[in-house]
C-alpha positions as CSV (number, residue, x, y, z in Angstrom):
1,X,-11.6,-4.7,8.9
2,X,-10.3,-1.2,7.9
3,X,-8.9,0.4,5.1
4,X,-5.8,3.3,6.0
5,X,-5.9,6.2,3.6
6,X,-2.8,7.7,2.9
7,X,-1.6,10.2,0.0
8,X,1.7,10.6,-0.8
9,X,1.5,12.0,-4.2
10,X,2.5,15.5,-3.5
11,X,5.3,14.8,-1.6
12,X,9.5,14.4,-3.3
13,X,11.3,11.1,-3.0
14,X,12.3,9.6,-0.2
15,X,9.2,10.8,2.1
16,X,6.7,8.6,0.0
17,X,8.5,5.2,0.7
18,X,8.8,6.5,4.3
19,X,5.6,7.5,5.0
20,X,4.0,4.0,3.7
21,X,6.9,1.9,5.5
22,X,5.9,3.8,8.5
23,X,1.7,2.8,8.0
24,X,2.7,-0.6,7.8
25,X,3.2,-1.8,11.3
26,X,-0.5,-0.2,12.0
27,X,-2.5,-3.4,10.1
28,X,-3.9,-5.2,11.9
29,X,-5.8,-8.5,11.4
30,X,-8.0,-7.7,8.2
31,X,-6.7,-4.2,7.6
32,X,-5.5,-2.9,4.6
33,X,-3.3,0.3,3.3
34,X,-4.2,2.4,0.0
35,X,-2.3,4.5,-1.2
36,X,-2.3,7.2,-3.8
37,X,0.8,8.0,-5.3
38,X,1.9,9.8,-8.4
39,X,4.3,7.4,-10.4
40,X,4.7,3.6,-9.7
41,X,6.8,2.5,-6.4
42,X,9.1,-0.2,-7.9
43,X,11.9,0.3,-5.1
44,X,8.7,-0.5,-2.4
45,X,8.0,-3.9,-4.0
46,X,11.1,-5.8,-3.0
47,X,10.8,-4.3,1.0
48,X,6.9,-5.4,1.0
49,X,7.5,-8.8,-0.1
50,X,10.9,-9.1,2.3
51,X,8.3,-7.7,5.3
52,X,5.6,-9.9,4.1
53,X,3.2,-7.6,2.7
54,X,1.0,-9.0,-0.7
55,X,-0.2,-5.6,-3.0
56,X,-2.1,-4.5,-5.8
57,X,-1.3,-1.7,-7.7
58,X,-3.4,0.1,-10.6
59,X,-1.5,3.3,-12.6
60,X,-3.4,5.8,-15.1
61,X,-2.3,9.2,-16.7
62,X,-3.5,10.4,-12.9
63,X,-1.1,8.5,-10.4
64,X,-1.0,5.3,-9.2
65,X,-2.9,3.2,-6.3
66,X,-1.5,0.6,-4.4
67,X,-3.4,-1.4,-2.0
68,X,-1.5,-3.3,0.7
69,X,-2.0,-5.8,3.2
70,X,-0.7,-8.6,5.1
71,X,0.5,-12.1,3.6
72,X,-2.3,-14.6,4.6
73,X,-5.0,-12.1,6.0
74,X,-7.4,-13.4,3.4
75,X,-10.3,-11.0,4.7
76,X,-7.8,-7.8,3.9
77,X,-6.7,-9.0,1.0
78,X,-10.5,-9.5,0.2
79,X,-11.6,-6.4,1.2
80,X,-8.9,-5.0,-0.9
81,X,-9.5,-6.8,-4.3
82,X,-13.2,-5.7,-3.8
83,X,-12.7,-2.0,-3.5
């Protein structure tokens, strides 16, 4: 099981959708994606649930983190409560 880091808080609108659309495809079996943003990514809900993709997200005055991984992996979506 691993966890992909990826921060795409500093960069403008589209690139953070992009960048986490294109980190997808790398999970594997118990693998999960974090990533730090700085504003909630409401337009990214509907393509992780079509491309089914289960996620967590937590927002404070600092940004937002999201953790995704695959519907069904129960270990990543373990790991990824836990952290």
């Amino acid at each position: 099981m691993n966890v992909i880091e990826l921060d795409v808080s500093a960069l403008e609108p589209c690139e953070p959708l992009e960048r986490i659309l294109e980190a997808l495809p790398r999970l594997g079996a118990g693998d999960w994606l974090r990533v730090r943003h700085r504003r909630e990514p409401r337009p990214l809900y509907g393509l992780l649930a079509e491309g089914g993709f289960r996620w967590w997200t937590r927002c404070d005055e600092r940004g937002c983190e999201i953790r995704i991984w695959r519907d069904g992996d129960a270990g990543a979506e373990q790991a990824a409560l836990d952290a």
